[in-house]
VMD Tcl script that draws the C-alpha trace (Angstrom):
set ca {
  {-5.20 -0.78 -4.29}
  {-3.13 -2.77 -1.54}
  {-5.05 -4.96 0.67}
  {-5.26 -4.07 4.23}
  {-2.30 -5.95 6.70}
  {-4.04 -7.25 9.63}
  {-1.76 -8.95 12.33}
  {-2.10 -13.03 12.79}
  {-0.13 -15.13 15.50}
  {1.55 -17.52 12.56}
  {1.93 -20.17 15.28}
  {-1.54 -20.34 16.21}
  {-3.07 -23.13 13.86}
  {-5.91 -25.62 14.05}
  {-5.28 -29.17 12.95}
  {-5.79 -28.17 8.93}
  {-3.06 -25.57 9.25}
  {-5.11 -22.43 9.06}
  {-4.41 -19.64 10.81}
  {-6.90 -19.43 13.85}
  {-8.12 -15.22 13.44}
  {-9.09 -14.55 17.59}
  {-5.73 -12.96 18.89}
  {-5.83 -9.50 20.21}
  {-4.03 -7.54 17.70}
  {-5.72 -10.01 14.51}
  {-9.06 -8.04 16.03}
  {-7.46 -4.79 17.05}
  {-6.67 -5.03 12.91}
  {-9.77 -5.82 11.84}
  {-11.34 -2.89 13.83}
  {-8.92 -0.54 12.91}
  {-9.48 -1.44 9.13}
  {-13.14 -1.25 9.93}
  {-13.38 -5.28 8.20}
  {-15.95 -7.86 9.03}
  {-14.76 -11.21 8.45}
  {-16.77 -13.34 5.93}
  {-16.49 -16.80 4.35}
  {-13.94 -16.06 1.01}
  {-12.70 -12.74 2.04}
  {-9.10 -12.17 0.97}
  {-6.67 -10.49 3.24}
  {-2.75 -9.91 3.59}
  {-1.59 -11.18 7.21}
  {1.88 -10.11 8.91}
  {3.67 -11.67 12.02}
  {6.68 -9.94 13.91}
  {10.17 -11.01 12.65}
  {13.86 -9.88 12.45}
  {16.21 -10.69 9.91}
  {19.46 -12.34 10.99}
  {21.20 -8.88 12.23}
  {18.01 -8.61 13.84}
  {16.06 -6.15 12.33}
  {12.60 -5.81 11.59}
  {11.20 -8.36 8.98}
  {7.46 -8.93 9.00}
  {6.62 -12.09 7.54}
  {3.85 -12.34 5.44}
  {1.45 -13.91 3.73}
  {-2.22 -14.10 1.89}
  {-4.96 -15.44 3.13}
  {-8.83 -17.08 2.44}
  {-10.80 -16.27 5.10}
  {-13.63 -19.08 6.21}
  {-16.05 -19.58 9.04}
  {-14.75 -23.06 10.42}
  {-18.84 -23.76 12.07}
  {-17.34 -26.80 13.74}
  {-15.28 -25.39 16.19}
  {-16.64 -22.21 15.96}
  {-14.31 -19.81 15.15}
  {-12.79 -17.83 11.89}
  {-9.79 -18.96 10.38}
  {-7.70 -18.32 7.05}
  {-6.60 -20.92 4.67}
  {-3.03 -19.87 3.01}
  {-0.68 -21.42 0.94}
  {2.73 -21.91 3.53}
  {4.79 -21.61 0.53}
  {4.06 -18.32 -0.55}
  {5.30 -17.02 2.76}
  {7.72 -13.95 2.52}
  {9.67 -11.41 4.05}
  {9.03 -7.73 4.36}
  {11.81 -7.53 2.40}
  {11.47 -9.59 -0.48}
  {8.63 -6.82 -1.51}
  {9.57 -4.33 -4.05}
  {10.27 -1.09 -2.78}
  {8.06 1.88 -4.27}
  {11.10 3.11 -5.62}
  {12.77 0.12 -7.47}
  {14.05 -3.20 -6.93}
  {13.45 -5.60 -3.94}
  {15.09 -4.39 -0.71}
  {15.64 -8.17 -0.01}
  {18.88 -8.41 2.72}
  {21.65 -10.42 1.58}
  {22.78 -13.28 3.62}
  {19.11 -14.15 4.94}
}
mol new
graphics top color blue
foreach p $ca { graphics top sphere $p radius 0.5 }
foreach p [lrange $ca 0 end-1] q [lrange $ca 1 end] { graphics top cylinder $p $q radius 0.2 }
display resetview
């Protein structure tokens, strides 16, 4: 079973490089996917992006969610290298519908 998408705002970080989980959309996700954030939760996150004939891209990316008690908010720890395209995913049909000359 695929994990639920839930939006993040990939250039909103604290200072460890985690995606900070408050914008609107990040909650209007979580709602929508009826998903209370806990400490080790893992969930698939997707920002707005175009390819370069500008079409729609999503990046994405995986995520640990944690409770950062310091500053007081939830966050996700991910791995910067894994992040992909929309595009690079198989299609249910076949091979990757990755665009040539990204």
């Amino acid at each position: 079973m695929q994990k639920p998408r839930i939006y993040a705002d990939f250039q909103n970080l604290d200072n460890a490089n985690r995606l900070v989980l408050n914008c609107a959309g990040t909650l209007e996700d979580l709602k929508r996917n009826g998903i209370e954030l806990q400490d080790g939760l893992v969930l698939t996150f997707y920002t707005d992006d175009a390819d370069d004939q500008g079409q729609d891209d999503e990046l994405k990316i995986e995520g640990v969610v944690h409770f950062d008690s310091k500053e007081g908010l939830w966050v996700a720890e991910v791995n910067w290298a894994a992040l992909s395209h929309a595009s690079d995913e198989p299609s249910p049909n076949g091979p990757p519908t990755k665009i040539a000359n990204r």
